[in-house]
N, C-alpha and C positions, 0 to 999 in steps of 0.2 A: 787380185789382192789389194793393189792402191787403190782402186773402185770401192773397193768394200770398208776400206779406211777409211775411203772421202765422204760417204752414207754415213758410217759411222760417227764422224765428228758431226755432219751438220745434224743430225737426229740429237746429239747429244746438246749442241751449240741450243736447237730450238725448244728441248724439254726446259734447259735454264733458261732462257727466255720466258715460256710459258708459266715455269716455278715463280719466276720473278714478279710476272704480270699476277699470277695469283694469290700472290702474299702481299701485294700490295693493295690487292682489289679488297682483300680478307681485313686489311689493317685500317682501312679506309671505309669500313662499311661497320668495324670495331669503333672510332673514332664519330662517327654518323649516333651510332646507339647509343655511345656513351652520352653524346651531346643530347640526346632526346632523352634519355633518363636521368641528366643531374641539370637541368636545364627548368625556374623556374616558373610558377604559373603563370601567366598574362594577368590573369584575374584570381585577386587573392580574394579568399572568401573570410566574411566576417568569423574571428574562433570569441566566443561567448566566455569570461572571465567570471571566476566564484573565488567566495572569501567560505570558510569554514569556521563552525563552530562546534565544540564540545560544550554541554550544559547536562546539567543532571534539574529535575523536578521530582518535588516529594508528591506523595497520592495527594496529599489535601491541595496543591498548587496545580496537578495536571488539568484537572477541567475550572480551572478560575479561571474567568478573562482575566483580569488584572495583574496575575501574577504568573500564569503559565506559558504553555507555547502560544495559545493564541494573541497573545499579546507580541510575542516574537512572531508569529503570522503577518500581524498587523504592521510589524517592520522589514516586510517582505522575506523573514528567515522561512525556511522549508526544512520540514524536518525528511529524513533519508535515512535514518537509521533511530531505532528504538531498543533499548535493551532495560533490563529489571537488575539492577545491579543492587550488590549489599557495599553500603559505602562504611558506617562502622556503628558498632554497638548491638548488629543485626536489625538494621535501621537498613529497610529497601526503596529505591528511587528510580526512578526512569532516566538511565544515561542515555543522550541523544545526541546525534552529529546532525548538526542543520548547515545548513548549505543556502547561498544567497549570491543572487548575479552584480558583480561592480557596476557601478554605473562610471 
């Protein structure tokens, strides 16, 4: 019976031990990942900067150079959206979002 006590504690003595060794291995390999995943890039890559615009053109202004998008082309604007809108009077215009990289 004291035989079987004294098995009993070390068995119990060595699972806490091993619990211990394992929560700490666990916590340590937590601590490892976390560091790899909030942890900077070495090399930052260039991110590309745009200004936006909102502009409407009436039909007689969309195909003039002088006075249309091509003229905002020519200031390196890029149009990315096109829509037919009634602005008022039943008076319709081409509202556009153009989009342009900062320098």
């Amino acid at each position: 019976m004291v035989e079987e006590i004294r098995r009993l504690r070390e068995f119990t003595q060595a699972t806490a031990r091993n619990t211990r060794y394992l929560v700490g291995l666990l916590l340590g390999l937590l601590g490892f990942v976390t560091h790899l995943a909030t942890r900077t890039p070495s090399v930052e890559l260039p991110v590309d900067r745009w200004e936006y615009m909102v502009k409407s053109y009436s039909d007689r202004h969309w195909n003039d150079d002088t006075l249309g998008p091509d003229l905002d082309g020519k200031r390196g604007w890029e149009i990315i959206s096109a829509r037919r809108a009634t602005v008022y009077e039943g008076r319709v215009d081409y509202e556009c979002i153009l989009k342009r990289k900062i320098r």
